[in-house]
C-alpha positions as CSV (number, residue, x, y, z in Angstrom):
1,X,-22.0,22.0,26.9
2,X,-25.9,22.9,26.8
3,X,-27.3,26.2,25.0
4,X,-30.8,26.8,25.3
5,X,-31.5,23.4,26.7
6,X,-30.2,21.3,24.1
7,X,-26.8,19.3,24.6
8,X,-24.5,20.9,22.0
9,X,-21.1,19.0,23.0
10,X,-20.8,16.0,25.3
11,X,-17.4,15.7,27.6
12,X,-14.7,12.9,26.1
13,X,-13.8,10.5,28.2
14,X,-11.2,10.4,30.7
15,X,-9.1,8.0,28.7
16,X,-7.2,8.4,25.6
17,X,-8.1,6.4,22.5
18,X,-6.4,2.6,22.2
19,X,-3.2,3.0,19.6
20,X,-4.6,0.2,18.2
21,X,-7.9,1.9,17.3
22,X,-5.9,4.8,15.7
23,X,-3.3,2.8,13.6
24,X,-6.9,0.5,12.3
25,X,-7.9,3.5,11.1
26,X,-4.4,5.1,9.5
27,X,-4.0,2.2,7.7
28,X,-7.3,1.8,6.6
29,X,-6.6,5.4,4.7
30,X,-3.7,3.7,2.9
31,X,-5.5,0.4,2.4
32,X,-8.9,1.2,1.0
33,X,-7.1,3.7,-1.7
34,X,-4.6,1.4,-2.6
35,X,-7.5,-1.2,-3.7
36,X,-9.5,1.3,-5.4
37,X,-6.9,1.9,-7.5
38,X,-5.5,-1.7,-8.3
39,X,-9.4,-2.4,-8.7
40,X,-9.1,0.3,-11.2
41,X,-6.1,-0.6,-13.1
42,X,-7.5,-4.2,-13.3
43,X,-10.3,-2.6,-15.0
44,X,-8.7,-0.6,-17.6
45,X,-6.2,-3.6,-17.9
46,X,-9.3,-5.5,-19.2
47,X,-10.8,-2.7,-21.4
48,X,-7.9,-1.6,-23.2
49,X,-7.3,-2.9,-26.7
50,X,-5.1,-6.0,-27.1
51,X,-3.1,-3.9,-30.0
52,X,-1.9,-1.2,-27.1
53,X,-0.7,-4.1,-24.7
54,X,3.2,-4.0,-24.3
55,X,4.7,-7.4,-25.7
56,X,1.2,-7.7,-27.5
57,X,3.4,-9.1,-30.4
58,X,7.0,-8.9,-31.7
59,X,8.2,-5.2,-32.1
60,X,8.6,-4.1,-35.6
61,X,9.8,-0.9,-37.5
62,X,8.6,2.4,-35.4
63,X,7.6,0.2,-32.6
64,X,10.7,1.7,-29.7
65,X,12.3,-2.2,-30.4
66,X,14.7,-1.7,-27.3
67,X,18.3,-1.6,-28.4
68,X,20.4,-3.8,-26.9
69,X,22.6,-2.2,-24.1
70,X,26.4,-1.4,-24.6
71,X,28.1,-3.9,-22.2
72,X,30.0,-2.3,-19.1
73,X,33.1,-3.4,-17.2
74,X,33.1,-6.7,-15.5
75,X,33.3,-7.6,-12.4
76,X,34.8,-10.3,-11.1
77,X,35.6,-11.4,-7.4
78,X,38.9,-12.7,-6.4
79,X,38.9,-15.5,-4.0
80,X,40.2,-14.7,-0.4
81,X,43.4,-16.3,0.0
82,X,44.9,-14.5,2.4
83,X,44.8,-14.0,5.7
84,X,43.2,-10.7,7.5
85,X,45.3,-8.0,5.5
86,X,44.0,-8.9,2.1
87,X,42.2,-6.2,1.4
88,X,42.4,-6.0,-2.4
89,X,39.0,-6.0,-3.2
90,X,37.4,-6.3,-7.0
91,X,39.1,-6.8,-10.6
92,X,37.4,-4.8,-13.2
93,X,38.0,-6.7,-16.0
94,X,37.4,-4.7,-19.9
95,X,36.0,-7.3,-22.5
């Protein structure tokens, strides 16, 4: 397209870009973020105080020491020992 002598848009090409050119640049839009910002947590990771680290030292009083979990149901696995119709499936077994 030419206005006043000067080319203003050229013509494509008759063939359509490669996939491969396309997906090289896709996943360079994922890529190059995802760097930046495990470049950047790397950073922080080093700047931050020692003292605000998690397991930076055993947790005391007013520290969020984890409580231990209430136990749930176990479950154990019978052995097959029949033949196709056993079906039964797993015990839940209550401490």
């Amino acid at each position: 397209m030419k206005y006043a002598g000067k080319v203003l848009v050229e013509q494509p090409w008759g063939v359509g870009r490669p996939w491969g050119v396309t997906l090289f640049w896709a996943l360079l839009a994922v890529v190059v973020p995802a760097a930046l910002f495990r470049i950047g947590m790397a950073v922080v990771d080093r700047v931050r105080p020692a003292s605000g680290r998690a397991g930076a030292g055993p947790p005391g009083p007013g520290r969020g020491a984890p409580a231990s979990p209430r136990p749930g149901p176990y479950i154990r696995f019978r052995p097959r020992t029949g033949g196709r119709g056993d079906d039964r499936g797993p015990a839940v077994v209550q401490p």
